[in-house]
C-alpha positions as CSV (number, residue, x, y, z in Angstrom):
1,X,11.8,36.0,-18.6
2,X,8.8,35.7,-16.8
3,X,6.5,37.2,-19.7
4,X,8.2,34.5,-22.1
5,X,6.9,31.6,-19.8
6,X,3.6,33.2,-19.5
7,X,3.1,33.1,-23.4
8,X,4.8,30.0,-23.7
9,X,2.5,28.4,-21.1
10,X,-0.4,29.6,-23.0
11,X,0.2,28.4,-26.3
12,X,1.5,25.0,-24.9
13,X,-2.3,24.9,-23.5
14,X,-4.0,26.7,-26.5
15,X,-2.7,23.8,-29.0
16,X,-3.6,21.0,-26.3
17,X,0.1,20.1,-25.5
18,X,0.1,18.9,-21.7
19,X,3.8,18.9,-20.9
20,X,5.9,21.9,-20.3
21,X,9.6,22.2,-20.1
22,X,11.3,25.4,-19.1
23,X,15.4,25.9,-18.8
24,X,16.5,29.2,-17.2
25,X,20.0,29.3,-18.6
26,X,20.4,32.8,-16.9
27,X,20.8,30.8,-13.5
28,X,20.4,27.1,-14.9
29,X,16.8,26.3,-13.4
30,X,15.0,23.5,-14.7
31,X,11.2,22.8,-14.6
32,X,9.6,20.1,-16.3
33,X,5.7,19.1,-15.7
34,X,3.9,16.0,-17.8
35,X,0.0,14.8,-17.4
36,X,0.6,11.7,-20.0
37,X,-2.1,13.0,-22.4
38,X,0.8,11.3,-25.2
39,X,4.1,10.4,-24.1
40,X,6.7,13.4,-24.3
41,X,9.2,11.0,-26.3
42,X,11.9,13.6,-26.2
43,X,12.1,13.8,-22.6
44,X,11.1,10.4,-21.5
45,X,13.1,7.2,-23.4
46,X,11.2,3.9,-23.3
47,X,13.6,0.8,-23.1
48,X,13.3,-2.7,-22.1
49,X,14.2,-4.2,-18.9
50,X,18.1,-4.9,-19.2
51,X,18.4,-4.6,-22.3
52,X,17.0,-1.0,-22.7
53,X,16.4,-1.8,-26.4
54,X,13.4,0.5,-27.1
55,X,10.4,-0.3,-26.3
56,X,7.7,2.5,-26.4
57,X,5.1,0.3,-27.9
58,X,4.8,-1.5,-24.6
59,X,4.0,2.4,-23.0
60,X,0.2,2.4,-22.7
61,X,-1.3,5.8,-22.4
62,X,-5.3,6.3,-21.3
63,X,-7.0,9.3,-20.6
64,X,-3.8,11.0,-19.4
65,X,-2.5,8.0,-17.6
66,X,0.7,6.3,-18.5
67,X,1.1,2.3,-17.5
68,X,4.1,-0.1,-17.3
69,X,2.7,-3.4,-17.3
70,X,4.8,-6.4,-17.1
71,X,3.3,-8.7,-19.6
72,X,6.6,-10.8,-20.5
73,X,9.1,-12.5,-17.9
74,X,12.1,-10.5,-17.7
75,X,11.5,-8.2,-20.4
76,X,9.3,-5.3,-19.2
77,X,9.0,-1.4,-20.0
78,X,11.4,1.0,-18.1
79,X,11.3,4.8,-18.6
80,X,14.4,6.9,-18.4
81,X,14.4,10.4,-18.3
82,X,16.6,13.1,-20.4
83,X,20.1,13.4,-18.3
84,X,19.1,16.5,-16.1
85,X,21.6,18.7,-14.6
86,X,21.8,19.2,-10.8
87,X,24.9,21.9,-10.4
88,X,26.8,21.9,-6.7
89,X,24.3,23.9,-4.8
90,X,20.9,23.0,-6.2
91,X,18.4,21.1,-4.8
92,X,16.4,18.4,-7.7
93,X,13.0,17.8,-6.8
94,X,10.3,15.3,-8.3
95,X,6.6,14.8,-7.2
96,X,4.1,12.0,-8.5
97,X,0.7,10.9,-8.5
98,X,1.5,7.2,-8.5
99,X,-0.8,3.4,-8.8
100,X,1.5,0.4,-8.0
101,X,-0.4,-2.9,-8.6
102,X,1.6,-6.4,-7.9
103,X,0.7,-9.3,-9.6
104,X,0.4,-12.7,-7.4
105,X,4.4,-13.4,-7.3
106,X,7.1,-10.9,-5.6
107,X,7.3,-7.2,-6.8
108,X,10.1,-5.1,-6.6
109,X,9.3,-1.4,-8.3
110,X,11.3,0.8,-8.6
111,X,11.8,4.3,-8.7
112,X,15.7,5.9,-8.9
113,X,17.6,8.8,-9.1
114,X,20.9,7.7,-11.1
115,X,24.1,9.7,-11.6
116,X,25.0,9.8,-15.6
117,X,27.6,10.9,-17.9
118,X,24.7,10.3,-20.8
119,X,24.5,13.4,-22.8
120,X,21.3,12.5,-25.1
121,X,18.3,10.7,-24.5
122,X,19.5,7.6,-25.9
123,X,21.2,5.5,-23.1
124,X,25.0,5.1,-23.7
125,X,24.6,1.3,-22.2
126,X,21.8,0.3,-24.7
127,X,21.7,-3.5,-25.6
128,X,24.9,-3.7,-23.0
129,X,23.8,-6.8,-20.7
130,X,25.4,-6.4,-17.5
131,X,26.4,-2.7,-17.9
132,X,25.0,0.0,-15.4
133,X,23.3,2.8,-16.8
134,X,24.4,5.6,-14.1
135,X,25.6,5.3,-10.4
136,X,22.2,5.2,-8.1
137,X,22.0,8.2,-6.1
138,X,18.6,6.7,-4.3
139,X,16.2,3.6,-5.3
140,X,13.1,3.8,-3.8
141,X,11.8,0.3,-3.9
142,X,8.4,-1.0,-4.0
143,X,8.1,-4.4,-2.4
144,X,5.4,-7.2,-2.0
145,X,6.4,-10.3,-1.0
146,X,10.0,-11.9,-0.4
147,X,13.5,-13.3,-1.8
148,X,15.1,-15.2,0.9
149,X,18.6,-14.6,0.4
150,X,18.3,-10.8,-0.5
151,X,20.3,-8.6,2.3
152,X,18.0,-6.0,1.8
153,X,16.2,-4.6,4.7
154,X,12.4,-5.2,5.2
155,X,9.8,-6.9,3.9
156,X,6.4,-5.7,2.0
157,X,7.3,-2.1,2.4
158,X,8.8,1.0,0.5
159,X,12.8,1.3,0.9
160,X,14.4,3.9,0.8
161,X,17.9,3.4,-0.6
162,X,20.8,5.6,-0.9
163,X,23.9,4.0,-3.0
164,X,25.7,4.4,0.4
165,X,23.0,2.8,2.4
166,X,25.3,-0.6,3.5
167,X,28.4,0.3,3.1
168,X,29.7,-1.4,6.1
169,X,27.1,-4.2,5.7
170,X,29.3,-6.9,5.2
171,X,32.4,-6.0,8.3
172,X,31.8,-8.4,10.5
173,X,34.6,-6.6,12.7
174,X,32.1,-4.0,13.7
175,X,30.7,-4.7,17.3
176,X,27.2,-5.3,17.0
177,X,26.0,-2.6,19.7
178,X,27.3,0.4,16.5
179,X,26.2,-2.2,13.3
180,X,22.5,-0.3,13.3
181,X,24.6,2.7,13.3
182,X,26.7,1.9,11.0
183,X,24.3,0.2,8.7
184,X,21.0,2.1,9.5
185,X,21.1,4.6,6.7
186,X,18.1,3.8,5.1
187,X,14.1,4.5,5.9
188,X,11.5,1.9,5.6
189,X,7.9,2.9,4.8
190,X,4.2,2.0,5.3
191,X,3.6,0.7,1.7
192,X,0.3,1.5,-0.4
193,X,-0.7,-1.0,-3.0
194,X,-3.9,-0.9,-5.4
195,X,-4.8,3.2,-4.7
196,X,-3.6,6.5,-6.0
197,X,-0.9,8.0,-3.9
198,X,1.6,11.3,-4.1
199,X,5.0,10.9,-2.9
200,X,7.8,13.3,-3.3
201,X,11.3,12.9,-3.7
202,X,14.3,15.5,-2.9
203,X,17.6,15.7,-3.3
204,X,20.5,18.6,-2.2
205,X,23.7,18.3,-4.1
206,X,25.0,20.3,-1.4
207,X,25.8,18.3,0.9
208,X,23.7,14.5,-0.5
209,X,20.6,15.1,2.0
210,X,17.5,13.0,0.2
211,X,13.9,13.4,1.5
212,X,11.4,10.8,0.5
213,X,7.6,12.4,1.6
214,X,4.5,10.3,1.2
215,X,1.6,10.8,3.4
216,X,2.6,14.1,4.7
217,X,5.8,12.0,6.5
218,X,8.9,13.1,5.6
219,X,11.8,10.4,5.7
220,X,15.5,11.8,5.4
221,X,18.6,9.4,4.1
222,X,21.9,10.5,2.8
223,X,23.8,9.8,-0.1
224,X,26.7,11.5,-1.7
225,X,27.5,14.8,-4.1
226,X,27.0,14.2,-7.5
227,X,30.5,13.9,-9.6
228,X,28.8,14.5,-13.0
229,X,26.2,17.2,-12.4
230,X,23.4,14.6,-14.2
231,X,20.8,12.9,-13.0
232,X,18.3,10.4,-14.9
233,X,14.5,9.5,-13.3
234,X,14.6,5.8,-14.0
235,X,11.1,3.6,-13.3
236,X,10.2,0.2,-13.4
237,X,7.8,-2.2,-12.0
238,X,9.7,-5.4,-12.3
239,X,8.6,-8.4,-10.1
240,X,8.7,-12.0,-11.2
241,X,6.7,-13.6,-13.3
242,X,3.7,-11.1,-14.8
243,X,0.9,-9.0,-14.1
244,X,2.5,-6.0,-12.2
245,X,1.8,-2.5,-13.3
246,X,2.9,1.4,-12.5
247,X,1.0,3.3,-13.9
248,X,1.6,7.9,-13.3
249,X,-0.8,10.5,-13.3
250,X,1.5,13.4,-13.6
251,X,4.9,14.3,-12.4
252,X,6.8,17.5,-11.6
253,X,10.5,17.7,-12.1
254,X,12.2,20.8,-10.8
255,X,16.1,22.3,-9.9
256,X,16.4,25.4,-9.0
């Protein structure tokens, strides 16, 4: 097996192809590494914001960098990833070289792991308005500026949000000394806006632990075994109004 990588590595590099996929079916390892010299559109599906109609011609690739610009209200890129299996006891990780850029009105990036019963590439919700496209392991969430009446915690930072992270939110029986308790399953982080950054995100379907690490800090949440044994990456840079951008370097994707 190893010799078969080898050779496949070095004819992936010989023909100037810079994204390699590898699937172990002996134990069901995945590896997956892109540097966005042309979008890998059999991996990644480009869709528009709700609607998920495609939309690669809004992908803008440069000198190995992809970019998500919002240039239309509403109606944004998004990039979903091939359905990725994450059996009981392995552990999916992802690390990025990542540029978030607001525009001047409130940004709310994103960056998900979502449970899927999807099969192919194409999302099974496509053109459905309304209609989830997986159950959110994790969002982390890149915010500038402020919605008054959103419940979420914190305000121009990163959250980091497992699907179980308020669960209790709303019981107002709950004695105020244990609601932080109750309620404090989420991490809030420094943010970085306008640079290059790496941040990693891991996640064991053993028993739900997720570690978000940026800045050599590590911050641990929990969320919940999958039920489907698939995960999609999904990534967005919505905000309102226009002018806010992701754009990716490379990324790693790995289960072992």
């Amino acid at each position: 097996m190893k010799k078969i990588i080898v050779l496949l590595v070095f004819i992936l590099f010989a023909f100037g192809v810079y994204y390699i996929k590898i699937n172990n079916q002996d134990n069901n390892q995945f590896y997956y590494h892109d540097d966005f010299d042309e979008l890998d559109s059999t991996f990644w599906y480009a869709g528009k914001w709700k609607t998920l109609v495609a939309a690669y011609d809004q992908i803008r690739l440069n000198n190995g960098i992809v970019k998500l610009t919002i240039d239309s209200v509403d109606a944004g890129p998004v990039l979903l990833s091939e359905p990725i299996t994450v059996e009981e006891d392995q552990v999916l990780t992802v690390k990025r070289r990542v540029r978030l850029t607001p525009g001047e009105q409130p940004f709310f990036g994103g960056f998900a792991l979502m449970e899927t019963s999807d099969e192919g590439l194409l999302p099974s919700v496509l053109n459905q308005q309304g209609q989830t496209m997986g159950n959110g392991l994790v969002l982390i969430e890149y915010t500038k500026g402020n919605v008054e009446d959103s419940k979420r915690p914190g305000k121009d930072v990163f959250r980091v949000l497992p699907r179980t992270w308020a669960v209790e939110a709303e019981n107002d029986w709950i004695p105020s000394i244990f609601k932080k308790w109750v309620t404090g399953n989420y991490q809030l982080v420094s943010p970085i806006y306008n640079q290059w950054f790496e941040e990693e995100l891991t996640f064991d379907n053993s028993n739900g632990k997720i570690i978000y690490k940026i800045n050599d800090k590590s911050y641990v949440v929990w969320s919940e075994k999958l039920k489907t044994e698939k995960i999609r990456l999904y990534i967005h840079g919505y905000g309102f109004g226009v002018g806010h951008s992701i754009e990716m370097d490379w990324i790693e994707i790995s289960v072992h």
